[in-house]
N, C-alpha and C positions, 0 to 999 in steps of 0.2 A: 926144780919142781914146777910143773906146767901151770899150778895154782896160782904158785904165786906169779910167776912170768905175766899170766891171766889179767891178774890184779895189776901189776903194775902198767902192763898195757891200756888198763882203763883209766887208773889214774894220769899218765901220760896224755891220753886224749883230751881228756876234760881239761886238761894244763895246756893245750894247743886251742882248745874250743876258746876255752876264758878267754886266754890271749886275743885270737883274735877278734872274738867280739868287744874287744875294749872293758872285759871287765877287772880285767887285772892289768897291770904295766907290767915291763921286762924281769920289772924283781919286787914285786906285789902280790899279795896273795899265797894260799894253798891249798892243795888236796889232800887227800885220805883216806884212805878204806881200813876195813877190820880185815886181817889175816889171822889164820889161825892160833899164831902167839901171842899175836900183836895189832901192830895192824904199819901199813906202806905210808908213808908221808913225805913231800915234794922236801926236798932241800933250798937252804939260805944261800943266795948269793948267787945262785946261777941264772941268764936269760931264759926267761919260759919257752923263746922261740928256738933255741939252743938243747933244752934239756932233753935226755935219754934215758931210756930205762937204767942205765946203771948210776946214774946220778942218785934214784931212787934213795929211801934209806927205810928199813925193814927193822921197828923197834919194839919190845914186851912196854906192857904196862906199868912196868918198872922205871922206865923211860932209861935201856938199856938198848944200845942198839947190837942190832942181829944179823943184819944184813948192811955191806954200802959202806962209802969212806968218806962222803959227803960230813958236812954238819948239817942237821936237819932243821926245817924252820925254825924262826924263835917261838911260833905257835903251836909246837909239838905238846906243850903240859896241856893248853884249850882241847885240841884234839883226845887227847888222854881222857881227858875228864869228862867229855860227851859223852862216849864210848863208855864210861861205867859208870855214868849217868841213865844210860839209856840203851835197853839191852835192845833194843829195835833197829838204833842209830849201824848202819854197816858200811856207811860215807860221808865224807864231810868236806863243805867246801867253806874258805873263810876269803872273800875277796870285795876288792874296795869300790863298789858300781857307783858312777859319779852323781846319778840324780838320787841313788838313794843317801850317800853319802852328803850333799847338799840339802835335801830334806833334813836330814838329822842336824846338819849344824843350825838353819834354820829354825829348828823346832815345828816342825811345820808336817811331822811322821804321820801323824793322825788322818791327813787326809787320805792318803792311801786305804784305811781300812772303809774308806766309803765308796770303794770300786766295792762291785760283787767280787771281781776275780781275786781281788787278795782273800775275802773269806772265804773263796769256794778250796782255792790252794795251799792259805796258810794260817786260817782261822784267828786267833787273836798277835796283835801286835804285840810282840816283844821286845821290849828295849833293854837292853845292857847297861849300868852308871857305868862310864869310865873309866878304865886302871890302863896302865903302862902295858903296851903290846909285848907282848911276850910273859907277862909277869905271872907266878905262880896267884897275884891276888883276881886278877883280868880269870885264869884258869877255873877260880874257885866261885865268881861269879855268876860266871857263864854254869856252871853244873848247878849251881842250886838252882838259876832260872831253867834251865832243863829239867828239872825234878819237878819245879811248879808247875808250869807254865804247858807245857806237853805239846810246845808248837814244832812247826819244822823252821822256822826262819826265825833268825836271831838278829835284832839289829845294833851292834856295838856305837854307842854313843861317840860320836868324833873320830868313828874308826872304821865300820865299814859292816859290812852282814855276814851272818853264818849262816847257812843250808846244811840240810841236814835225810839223806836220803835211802834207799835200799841198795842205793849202787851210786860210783860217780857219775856216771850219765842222769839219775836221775835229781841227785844233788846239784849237778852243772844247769839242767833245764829248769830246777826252782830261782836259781840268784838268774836267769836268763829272765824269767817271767815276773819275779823281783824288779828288776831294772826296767820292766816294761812297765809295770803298776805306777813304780816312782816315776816314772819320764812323764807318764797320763798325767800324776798328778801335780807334778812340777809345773805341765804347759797348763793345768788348770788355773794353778797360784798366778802364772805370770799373765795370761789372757783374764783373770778378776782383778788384775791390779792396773788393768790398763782400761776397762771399761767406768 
C-alpha cells in the first residue's frame, strides 16, 4: 500500500534526522505516526543509522502488531496512549536531547519557559513524575498529562521529551527547537553561575 510505504518513509527520516543531530544515540529514542489501523513505530534494538523501512513495525491500538517481525520499542503502550489521548496527535517522537535532559535532572526546567520561543512553540511546560520506561504506569501518565495539559512537548522527568506533531517532520523539528531552547538555557545557568 503506497500509504503506508508513505508513512514509513517519514518515520524512517525523522530516525536518520534525530540521529544525526545528536538527539538520540544508536539505540535511544522513537518515532510514530498514526496509520489508518494503527499507527508505524521504530523498533528495539536496532542501530538508527542502520535502520530500514522493513525493520518498521505496523501495530492496532490493541498493541497487536500488523505489519513487521521486529519487536517494537519498549515505548509502544506511551505512543498508544497519545494517540487516544489526542485525536489531533498524528506523530510522535520520544528522544533523550542532552541539555534538555540535564535540565531536568537539575531541576532547573523552568528556565526555559522564560525564552519567548518555548512559549511561541510549546506554550506551557509539561513535566512527566517518573515511571519505569516502557511501563504501562509511565503510559498512563503521560495520557492524562495529554488530556490536561493540551501542550505539544512533553518533558519526562529523568527520561528525556516527547513531541508530538502533524506529521514526523514536523514532530522531529519540535524536539530539534526543544534542544535549542534547553542549550539557550543551560549556557544561561552556567555564564550566571560564573559571574
Amino acid at each position: 500500500m503506497k500509504e503506508l510505504e508513505s508513512l514509513k518513509n517519514s518515520v524512517l527520516k525523522s530516525v536518520k534526522i534525530l540521529y544525526e543531530r545528536g538527539l538520540t544515540s544508536s539505540l535511544s529514542g522513537n518515532v510514530s505516526v498514526k496509520a489508518p489501523k494503527g499507527f508505524i513505530i521504530t523498533p528495539s534494538g536496532i542501530p538508527r543509522w542502520a535502520m530500514t523501512m522493513k525493520d518498521l513495525i505496523y501495530m492496532d491500538f490493541e498493541g497487536n502488531i500488523l505489519e513487521g517481525t521486529r519487536k517494537p520499542s519498549i515505548e509502544w503502550r506511551m505512543h498508544k496512549a497519545i494517540y487516544l489521548a489526542d485525536e489531533e496527535a498524528n506523530a510522535i517522537v520520544h528522544a533523550h536531547p542532552k541539555y534538555t535532559l540535564a535540565l531536568s535532572l537539575a531541576d532547573h526546567l523552568e528556565v526555559m519557559e522564560e525564552l519567548a520561543e518555548f512559549r511561541v512553540l510549546f506554550g506551557k511546560l509539561v513535566v512527566v513524575p517518573y515511571e519505569e520506561p516502557g511501563s504501562e504506569e509511565l503510559a498512563s501518565k503521560v495520557q492524562e498529562a495529554v488530556r490536561k495539559k493540551k501542550s505539544r512537548v512533553l518533558i519526562l522527568e529523568r527520561h528525556g521529551a516527547i513531541t508530538v506533531g502533524k506529521s514526523p517532520e514536523s514532530a522531529t523539528a519540535l524536539m530539534e527547537a526543544l534542544e535549542e531552547v534547553a542549550k539557550t538555557a543551560y549556557l544561561y545557568l552556567v555564564s550566571s553561575s560564573i559571574d
